[in-house]
LUMVEX-158558 format. One record per residue: x negated, y negated, z negated of N, C-alpha, C, O in turn. Coordinates in pm, whole numbers, plus 50000, padded with zeros to 5 digits. Layout:
N
   n_u   n_v   n_w  ca_u  ca_v  ca_w   c_u   c_v   c_w   o_u   o_v   o_w
     X     Y     Z     X     Y     Z     X     Y     Z     X     Y     Z
...
This chain:
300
   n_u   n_v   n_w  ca_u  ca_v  ca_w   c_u   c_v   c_w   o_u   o_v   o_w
 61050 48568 67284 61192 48599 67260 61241 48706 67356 61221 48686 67476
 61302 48814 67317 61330 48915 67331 61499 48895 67395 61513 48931 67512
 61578 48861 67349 61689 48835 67304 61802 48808 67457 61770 48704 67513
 61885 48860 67505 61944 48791 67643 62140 48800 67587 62206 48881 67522
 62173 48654 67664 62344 48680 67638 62399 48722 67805 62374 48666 67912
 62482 48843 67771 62567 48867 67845 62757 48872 67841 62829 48963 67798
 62791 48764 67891 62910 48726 67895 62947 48735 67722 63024 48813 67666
 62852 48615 67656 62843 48533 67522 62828 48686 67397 62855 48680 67277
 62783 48797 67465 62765 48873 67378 62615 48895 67380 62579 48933 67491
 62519 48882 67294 62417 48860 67223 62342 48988 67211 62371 49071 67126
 62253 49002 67292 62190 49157 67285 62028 49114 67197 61983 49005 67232
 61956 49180 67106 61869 49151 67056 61714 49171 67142 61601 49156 67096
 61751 49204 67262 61678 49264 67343 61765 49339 67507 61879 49384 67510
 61664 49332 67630 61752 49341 67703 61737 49511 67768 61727 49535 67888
 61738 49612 67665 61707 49765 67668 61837 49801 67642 61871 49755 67533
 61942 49877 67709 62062 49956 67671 62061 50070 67725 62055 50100 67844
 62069 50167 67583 62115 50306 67627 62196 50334 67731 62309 50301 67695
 62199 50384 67862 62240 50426 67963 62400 50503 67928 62400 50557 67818
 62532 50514 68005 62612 50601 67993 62585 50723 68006 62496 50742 68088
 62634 50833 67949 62596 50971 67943 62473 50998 67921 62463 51119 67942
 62383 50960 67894 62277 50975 67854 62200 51009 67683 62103 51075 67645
 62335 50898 67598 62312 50898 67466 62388 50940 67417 62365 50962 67298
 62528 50980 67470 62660 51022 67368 62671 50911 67318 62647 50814 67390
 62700 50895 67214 62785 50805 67088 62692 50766 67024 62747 50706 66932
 62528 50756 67000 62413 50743 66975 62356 50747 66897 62253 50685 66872
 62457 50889 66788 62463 50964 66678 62327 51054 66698 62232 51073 66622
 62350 51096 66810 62226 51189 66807 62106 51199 66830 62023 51289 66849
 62113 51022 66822 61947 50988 66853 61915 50908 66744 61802 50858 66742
 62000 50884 66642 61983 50755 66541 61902 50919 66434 61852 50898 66323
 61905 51040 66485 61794 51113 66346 61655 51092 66444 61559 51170 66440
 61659 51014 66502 61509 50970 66543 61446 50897 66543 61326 50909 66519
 61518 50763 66577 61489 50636 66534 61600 50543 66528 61698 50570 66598
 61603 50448 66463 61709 50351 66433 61798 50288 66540 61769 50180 66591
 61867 50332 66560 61923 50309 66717 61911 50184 66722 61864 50144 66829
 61954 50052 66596 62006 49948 66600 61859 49861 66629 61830 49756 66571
 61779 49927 66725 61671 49841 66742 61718 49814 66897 61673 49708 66941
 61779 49870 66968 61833 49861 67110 61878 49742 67120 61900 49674 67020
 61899 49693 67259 61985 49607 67277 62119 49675 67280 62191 49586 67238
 62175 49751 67298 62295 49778 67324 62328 49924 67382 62279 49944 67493
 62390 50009 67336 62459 50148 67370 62575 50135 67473 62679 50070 67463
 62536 50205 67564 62680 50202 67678 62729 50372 67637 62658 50473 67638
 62866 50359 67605 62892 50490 67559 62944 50579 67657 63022 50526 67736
 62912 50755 67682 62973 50849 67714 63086 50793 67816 63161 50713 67762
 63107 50814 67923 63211 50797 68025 63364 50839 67955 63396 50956 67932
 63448 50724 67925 63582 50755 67801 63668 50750 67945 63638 50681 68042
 63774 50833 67936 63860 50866 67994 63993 50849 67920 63976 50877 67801
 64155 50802 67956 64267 50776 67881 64307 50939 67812 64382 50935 67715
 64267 51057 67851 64276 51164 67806 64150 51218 67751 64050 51149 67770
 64137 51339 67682 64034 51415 67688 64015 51489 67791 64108 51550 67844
 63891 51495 67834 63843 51593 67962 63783 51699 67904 63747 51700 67786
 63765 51817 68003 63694 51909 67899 63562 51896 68031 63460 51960 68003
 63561 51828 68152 63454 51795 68223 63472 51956 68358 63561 52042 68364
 63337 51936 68453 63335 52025 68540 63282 52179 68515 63183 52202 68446
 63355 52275 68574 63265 52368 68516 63175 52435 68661 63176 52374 68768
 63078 52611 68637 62967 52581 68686 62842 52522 68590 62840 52501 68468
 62740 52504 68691 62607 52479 68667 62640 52320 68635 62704 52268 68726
 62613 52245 68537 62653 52072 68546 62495 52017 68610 62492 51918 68684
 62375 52086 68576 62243 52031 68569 62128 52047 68604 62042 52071 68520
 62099 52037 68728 61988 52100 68817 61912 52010 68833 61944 51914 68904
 61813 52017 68782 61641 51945 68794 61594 51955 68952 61630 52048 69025
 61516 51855 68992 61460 51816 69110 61321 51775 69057 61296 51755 68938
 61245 51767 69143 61055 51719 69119 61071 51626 69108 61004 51604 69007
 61128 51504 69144 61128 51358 69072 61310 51316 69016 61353 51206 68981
 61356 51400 69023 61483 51308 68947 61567 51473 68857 61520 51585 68841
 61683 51422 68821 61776 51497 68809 61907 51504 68878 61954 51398 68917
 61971 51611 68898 62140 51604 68945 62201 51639 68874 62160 51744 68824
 62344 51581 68815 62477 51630 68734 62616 51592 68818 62662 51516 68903
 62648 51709 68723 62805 51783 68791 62862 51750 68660 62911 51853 68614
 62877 51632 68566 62928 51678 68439 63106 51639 68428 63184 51688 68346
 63141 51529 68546 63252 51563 68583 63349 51530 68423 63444 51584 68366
 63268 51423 68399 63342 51300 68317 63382 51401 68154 63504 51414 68144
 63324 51451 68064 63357 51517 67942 63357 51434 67862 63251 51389 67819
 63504 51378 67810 63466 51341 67702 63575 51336 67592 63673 51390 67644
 63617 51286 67432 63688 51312 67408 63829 51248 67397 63929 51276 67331
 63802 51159 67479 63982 51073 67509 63956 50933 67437 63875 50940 67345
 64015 50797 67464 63964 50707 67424 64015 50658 67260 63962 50569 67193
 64123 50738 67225 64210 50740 67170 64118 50800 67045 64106 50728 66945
 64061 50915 67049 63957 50975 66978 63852 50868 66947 63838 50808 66840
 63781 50855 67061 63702 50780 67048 63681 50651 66967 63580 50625 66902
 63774 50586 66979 63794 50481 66863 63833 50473 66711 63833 50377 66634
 63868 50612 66692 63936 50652 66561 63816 50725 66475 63798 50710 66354
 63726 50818 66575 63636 50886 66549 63514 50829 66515 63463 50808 66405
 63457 50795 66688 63311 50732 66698 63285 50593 66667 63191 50550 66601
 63372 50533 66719 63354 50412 66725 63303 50333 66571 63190 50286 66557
 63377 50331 66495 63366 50311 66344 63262 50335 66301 63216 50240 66237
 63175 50455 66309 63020 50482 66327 62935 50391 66334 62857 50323 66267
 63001 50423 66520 62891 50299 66634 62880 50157 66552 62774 50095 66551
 62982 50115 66491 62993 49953 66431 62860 50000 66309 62792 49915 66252
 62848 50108 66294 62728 50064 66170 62615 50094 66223 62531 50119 66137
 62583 50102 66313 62451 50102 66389 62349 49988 66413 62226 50000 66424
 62447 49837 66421 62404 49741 66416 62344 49683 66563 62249 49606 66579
 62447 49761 66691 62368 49705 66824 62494 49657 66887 62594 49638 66819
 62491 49634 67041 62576 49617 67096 62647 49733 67164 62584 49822 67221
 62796 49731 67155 62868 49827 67216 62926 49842 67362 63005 49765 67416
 62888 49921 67399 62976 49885 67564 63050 50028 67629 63013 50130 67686
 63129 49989 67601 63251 50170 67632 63282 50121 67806 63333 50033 67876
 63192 50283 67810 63194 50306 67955 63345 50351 68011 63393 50452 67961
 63423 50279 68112 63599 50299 68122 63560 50413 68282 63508 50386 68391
 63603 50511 68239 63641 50609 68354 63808 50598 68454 63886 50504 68443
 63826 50693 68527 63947 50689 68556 64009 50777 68684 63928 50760 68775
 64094 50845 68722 64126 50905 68805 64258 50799 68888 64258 50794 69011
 64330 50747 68835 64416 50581 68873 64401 50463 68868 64322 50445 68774
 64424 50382 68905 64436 50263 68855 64539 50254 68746 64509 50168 68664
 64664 50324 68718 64732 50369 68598 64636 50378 68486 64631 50301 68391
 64566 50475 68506 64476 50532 68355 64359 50406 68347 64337 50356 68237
 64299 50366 68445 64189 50265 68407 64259 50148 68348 64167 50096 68285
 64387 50059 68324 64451 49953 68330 64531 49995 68176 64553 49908 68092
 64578 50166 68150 64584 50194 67996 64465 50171 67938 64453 50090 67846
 64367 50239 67985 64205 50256 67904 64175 50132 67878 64105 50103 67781
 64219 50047 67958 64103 49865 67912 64211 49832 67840 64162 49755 67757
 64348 49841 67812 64460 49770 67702 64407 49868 67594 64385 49819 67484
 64384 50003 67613 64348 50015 67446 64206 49981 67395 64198 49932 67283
 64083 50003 67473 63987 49949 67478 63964 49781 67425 63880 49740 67346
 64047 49721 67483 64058 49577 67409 64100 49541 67294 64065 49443 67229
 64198 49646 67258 64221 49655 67114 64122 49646 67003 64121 49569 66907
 64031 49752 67038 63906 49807 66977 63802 49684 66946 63799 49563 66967
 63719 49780 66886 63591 49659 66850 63460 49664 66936 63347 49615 66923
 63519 49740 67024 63405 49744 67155 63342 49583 67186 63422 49492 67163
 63215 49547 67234 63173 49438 67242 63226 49430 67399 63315 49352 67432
 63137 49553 67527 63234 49481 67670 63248 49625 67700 63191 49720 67647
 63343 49621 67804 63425 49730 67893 63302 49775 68033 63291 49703 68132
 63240 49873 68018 63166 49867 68167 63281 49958 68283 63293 50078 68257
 63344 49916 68377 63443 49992 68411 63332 50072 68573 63262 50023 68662
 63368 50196 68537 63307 50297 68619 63406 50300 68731 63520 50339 68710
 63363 50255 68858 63441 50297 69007 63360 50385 69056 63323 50361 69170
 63318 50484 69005 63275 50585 69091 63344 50716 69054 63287 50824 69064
 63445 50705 69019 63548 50842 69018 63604 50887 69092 63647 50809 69177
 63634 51010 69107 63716 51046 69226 63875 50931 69200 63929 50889 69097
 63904 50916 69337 64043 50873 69308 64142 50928 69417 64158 50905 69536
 64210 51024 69311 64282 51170 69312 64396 51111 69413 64428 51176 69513
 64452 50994 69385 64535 50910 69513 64549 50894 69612 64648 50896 69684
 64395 50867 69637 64377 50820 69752 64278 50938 69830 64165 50922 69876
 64356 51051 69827 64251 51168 69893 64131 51202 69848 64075 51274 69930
 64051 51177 69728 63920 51188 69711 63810 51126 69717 63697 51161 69686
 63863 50998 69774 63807 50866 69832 63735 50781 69703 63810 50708 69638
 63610 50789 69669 63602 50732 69518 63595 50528 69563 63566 50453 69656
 63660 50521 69370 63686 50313 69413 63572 50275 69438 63574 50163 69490
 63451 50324 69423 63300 50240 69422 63269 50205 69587 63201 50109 69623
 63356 50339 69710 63299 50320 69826 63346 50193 69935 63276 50131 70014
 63499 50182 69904 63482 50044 69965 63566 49943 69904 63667 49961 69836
 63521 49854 69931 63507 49683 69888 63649 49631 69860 63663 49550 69768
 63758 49672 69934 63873 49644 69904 63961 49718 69812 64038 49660 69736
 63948 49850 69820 63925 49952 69717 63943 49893 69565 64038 49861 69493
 63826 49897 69558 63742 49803 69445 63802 49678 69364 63824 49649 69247
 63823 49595 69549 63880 49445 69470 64004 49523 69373 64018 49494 69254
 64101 49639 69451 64223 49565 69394 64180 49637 69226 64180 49559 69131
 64147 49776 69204 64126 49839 69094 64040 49732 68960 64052 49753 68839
 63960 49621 69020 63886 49512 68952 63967 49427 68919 63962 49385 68803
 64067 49374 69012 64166 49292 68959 64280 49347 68894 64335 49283 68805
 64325 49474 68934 64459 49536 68825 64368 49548 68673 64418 49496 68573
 64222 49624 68662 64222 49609 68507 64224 49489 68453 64290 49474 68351
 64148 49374 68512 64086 49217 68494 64215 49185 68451 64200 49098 68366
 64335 49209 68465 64425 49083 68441 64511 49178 68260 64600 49119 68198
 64482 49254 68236 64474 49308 68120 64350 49341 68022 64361 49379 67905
 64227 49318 68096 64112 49356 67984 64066 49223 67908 64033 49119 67966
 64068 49242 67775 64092 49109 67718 63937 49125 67662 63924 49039 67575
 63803 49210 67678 63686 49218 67646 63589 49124 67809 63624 49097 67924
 63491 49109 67746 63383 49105 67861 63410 49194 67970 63431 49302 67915
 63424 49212 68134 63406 49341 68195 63324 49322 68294 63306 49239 68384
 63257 49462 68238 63131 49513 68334 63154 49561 68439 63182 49680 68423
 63159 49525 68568 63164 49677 68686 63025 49708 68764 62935 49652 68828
 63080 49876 68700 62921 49929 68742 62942 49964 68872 63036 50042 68883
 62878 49928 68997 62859 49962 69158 62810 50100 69148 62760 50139 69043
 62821 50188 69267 62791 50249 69332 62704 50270 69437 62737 50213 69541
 62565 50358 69440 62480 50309 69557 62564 50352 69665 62528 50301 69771
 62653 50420 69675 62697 50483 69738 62800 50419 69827 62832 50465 69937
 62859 50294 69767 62901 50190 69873 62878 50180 70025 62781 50245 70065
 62939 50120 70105 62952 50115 70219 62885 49978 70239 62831 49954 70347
 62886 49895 70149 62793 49807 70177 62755 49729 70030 62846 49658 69989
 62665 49732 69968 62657 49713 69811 62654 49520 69818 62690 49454 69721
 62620 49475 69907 62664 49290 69873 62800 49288 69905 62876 49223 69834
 62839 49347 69997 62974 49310 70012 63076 49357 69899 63186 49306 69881
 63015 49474 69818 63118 49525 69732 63084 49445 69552 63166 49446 69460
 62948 49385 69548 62924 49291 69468 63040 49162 69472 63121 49123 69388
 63011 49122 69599 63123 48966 69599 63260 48991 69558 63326 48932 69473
 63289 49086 69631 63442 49133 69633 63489 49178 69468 63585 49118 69419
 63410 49298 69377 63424 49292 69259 63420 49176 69166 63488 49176 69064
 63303 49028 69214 63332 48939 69130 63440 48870 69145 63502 48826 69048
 63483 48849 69292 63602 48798 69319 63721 48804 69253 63811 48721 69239
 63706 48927 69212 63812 49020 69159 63811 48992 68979 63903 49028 68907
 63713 48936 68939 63695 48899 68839 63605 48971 68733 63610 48947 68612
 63523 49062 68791 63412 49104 68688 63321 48991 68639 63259 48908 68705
 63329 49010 68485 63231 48916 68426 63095 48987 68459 63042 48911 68378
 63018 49043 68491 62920 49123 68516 62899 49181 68573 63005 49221 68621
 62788 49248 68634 62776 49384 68739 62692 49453 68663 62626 49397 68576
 62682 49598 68687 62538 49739 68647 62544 49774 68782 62650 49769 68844
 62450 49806 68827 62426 49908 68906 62268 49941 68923 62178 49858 68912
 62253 50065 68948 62349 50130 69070 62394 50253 68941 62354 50265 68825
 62472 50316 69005 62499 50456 68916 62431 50564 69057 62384 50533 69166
 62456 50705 68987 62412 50791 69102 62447 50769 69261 62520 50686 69316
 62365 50875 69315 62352 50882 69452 62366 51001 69478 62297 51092 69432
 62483 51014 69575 62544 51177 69622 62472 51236 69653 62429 51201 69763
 62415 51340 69604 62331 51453 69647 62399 51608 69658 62514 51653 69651
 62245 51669 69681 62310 51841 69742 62172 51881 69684 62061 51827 69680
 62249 52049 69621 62109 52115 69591 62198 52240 69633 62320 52233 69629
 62153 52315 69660 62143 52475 69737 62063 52599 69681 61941 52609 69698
 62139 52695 69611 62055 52830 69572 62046 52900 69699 62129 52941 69780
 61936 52902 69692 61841 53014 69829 61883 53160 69843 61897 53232 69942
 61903 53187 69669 61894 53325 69656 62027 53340 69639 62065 53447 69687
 62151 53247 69568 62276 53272 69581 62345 53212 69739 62462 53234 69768
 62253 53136 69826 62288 53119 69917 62427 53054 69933 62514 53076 70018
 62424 52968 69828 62536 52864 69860 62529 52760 69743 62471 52798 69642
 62598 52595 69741 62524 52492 69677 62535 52564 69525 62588 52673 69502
 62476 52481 69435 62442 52501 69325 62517 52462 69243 62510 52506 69128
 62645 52334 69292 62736 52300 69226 62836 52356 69240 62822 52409 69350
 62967 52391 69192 63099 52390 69246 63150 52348 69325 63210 52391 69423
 63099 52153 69238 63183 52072 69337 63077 52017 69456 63089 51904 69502
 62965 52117 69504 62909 52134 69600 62783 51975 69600 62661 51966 69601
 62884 51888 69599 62778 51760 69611 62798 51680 69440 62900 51696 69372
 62683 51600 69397 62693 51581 69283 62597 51459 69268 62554 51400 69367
 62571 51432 69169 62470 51291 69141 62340 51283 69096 62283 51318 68992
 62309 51232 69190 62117 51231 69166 62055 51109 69069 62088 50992 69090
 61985 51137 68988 61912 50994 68929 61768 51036 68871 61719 51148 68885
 61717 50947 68816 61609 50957 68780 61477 50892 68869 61519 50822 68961
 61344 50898 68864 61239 50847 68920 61273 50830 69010 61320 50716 69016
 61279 50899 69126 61288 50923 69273 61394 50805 69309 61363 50753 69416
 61494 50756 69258 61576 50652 69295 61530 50482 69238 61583 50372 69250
 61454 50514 69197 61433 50373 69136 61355 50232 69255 61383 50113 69238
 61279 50270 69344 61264 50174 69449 61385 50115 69491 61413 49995 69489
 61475 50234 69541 61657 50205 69609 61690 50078 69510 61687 49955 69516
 61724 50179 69416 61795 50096 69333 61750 49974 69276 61835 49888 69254
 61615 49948 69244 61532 49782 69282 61567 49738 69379 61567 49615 69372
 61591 49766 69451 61577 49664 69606 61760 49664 69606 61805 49577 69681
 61813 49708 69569 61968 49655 69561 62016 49589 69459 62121 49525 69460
 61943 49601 69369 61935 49468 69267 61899 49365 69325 61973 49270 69353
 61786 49374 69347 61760 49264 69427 61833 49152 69518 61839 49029 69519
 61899 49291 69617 61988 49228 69707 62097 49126 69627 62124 49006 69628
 62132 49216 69576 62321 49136 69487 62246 49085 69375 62311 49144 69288
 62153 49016 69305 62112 48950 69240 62058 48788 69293 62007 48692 69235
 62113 48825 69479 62054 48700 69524 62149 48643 69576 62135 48538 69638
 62306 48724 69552 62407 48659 69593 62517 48623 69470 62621 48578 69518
 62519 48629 69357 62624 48689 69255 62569 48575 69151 62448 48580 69132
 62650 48460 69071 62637 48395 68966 62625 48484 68836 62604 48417 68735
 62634 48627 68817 62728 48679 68718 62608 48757 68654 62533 48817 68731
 62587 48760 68533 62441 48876 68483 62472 49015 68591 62568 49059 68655
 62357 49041 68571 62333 49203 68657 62275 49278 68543 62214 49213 68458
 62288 49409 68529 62204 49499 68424 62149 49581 68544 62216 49661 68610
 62042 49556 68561 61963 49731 68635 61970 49821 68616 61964 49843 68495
 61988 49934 68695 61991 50074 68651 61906 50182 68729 61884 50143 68843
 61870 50261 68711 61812 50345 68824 61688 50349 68788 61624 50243 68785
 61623 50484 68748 61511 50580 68741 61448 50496 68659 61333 50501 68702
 61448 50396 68539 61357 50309 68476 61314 50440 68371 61378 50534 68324
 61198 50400 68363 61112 50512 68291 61032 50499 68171 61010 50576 68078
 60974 50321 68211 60899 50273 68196 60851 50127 68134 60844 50102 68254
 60823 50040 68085 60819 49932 68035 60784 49793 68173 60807 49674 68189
 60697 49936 68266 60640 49827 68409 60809 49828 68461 60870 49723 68480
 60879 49989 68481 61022 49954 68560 61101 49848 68502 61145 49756 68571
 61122 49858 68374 61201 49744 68335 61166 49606 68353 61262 49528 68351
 61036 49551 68373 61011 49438 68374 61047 49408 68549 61084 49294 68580
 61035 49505 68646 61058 49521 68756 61188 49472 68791 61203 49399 68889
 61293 49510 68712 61432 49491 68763 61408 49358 68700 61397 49266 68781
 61396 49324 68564 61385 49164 68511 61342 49067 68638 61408 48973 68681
 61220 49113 68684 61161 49000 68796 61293 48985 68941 61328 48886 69005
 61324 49085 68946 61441 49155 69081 61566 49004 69060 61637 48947 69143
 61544 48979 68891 61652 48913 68871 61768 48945 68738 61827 48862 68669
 61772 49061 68736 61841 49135 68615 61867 49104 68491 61769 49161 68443
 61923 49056 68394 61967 49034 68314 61887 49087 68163 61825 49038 68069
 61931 49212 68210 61914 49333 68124 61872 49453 68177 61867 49434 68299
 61836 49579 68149 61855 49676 68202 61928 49791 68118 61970 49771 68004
 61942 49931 68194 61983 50045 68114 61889 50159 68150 61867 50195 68265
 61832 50215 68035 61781 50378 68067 61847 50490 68059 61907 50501 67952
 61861 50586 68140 61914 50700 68158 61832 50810 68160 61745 50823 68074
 61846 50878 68233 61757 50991 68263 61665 51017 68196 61654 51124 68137
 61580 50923 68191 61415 50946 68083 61440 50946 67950 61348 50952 67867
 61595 50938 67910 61595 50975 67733 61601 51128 67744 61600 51192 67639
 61608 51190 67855 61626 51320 67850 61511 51370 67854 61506 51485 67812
 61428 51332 67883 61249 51388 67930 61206 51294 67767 61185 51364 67668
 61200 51206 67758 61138 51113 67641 61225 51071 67558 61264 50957 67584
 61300 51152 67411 61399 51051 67390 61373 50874 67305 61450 50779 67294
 61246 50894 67264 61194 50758 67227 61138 50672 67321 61079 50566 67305
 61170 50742 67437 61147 50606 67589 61224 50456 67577 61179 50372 67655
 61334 50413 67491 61392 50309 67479 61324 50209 67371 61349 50089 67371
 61229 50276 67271 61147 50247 67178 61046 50204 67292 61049 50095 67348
 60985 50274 67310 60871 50262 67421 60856 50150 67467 60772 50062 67454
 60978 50168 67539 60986 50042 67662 61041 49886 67586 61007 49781 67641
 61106 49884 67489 61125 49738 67405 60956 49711 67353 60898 49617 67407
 60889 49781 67264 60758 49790 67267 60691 49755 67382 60597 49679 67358
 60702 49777 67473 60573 49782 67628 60625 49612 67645 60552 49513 67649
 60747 49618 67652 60789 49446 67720 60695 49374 67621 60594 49315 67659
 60736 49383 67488 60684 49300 67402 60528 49283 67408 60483 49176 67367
 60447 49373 67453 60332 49376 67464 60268 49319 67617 60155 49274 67632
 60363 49334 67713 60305 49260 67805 60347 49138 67784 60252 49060 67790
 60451 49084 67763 60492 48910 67727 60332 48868 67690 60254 48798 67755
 60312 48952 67530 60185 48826 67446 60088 48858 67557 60026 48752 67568
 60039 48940 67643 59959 48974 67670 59909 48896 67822 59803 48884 67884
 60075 48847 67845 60040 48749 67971 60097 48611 67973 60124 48537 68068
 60114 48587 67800 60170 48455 67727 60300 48398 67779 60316 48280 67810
 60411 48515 67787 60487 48505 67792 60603 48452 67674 60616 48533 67583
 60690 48325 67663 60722 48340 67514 60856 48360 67511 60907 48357 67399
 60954 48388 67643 61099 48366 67666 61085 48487 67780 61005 48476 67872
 61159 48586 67766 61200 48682 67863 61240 48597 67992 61198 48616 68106
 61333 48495 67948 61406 48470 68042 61287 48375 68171 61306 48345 68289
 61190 48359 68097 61054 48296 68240 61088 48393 68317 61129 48345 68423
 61093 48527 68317 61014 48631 68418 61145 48668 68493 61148 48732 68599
 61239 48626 68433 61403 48689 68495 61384 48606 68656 61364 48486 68680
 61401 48727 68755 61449 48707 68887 61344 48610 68940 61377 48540 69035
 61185 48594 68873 61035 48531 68954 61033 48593 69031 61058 48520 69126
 61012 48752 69089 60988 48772 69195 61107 48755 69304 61140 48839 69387
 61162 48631 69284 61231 48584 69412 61205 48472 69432 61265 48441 69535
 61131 48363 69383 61109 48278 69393 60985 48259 69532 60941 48148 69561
């Protein structure tokens, strides 16, 4: 059995398309049937349309990638009128990724979001927050609580909050978000990085520092699953550099719920095929008959 519930929503499998990674998952369903996923986390939705950062958004590294994409998308308002209606015939689970520059706009976004037929809310604290000097909600813990509890007491869906590796301390900002009332955690999302043209002799981004993911982060980001998977009642989804059918089973053992792929739909876009395939093949292969045996063994 393939199959995991997260906060009583029913994934057929515990593989979800990554945010920003798939768009609306239109443009991968002319490849294969999307509705074999466990679940699509959609495009970073914002209470407006963004038209995103401009500049270079996308500079490759030898084991990962960096983006500057600086939240593009087309307003949530769109989104539900447009995509969404789609997404319902796809036949997977939905999870609208909630952006935000306020606690104003994140606390509109989850009242209209709840409206919708979204299955859960993953609410993104890693935005700048334009308020508070530049200071993004993911870095500290109190931060966090209150932005977790102002949407929580209006989001009438499941809510996800996705962490930040970038935290000041990632258990402490785990407790404090559940406190606050997240039905769930994801993490990690990117890790602040820097890339530098030699020959233009100054960074490569605009906004100078930007977000790293892919291979190269995926130990980190295991071992902080790990961590807040050994303190937190609440599902965890893994995130970070999974590539692979061995990574995903990796975060499963860590404890994880579920996971999400990112990055590697960009190098492989049938890596989510792959990897539901690879699980399934190591289960019979090491007579496995319930995913949920292997969830969070290597802590035992």
């Amino acid at each position: 059995m393939l199959n995991v519930n997260i906060c009583n929503v029913e994934l057929k499998n515990p593989v979800i398309a990554a945010s920003g990674t798939f768009g609306f998952g239109e443009e991968y369903s002319a490849l294969f049937d999307v509705g074999i996923l466990g679940g699509i986390c959609t495009k970073g939705l914002t209470l407006n349309k963004k038209e995103g950062n401009k500049g270079i958004r996308l500079h490759e590294t030898r084991a990962g990638l960096i983006n500057s994409i600086g939240l593009q998308n087309p307003g949530i308002e769109y989104f539900i009128e447009h995509e969404l209606p789609k997404m319902k015939n796809m036949n997977t689970a939905i999870i609208a990724n909630l952006g935000g520059g306020t606690v104003e706009e994140y606390i509109e976004g989850a009242k209209k979001l709840s409206c919708s037929e979204v299955d859960m809310i993953e609410l993104n604290i890693s935005c700048p927050n334009v308020k508070s000097g530049g200071i993004a909600f993911g870095i500290k813990s109190e931060t966090a609580y209150k932005v977790v509890s102002k949407v929580k007491e209006y989001c009438k869906k499941p809510l996800i909050v996705k962490l930040s590796p970038n935290a000041e301390d990632i258990i402490d900002m785990a407790i404090k978000c559940c406190e606050a009332g997240a039905d769930a955690l994801s993490l990690v999302n990117t890790f602040k990085s820097l890339a530098i043209d030699i020959y233009k002799k100054k960074p490569v981004f605009d906004n100078v520092f930007a977000g790293l993911s892919g291979p190269c982060i995926k130990p980190i980001a295991l071992r902080m699953v790990y961590e807040v998977c050994g303190i937190v009642d609440v599902p965890v989804i893994g995130i970070g550099g999974i590539s692979s059918y061995k990574d995903a089973i990796e975060f499963i053992m860590a404890g994880a719920t579920a996971i999400q792929v990112g990055t590697a739909n960009f190098i492989n876009p049938m890596i989510c095929v792959e990897i539901i395939e690879g699980i399934k093949s190591f289960m019979e292969e090491q007579g496995i008959k319930d995913i949920k045996e292997i969830r969070g063994i290597a802590r035992r």
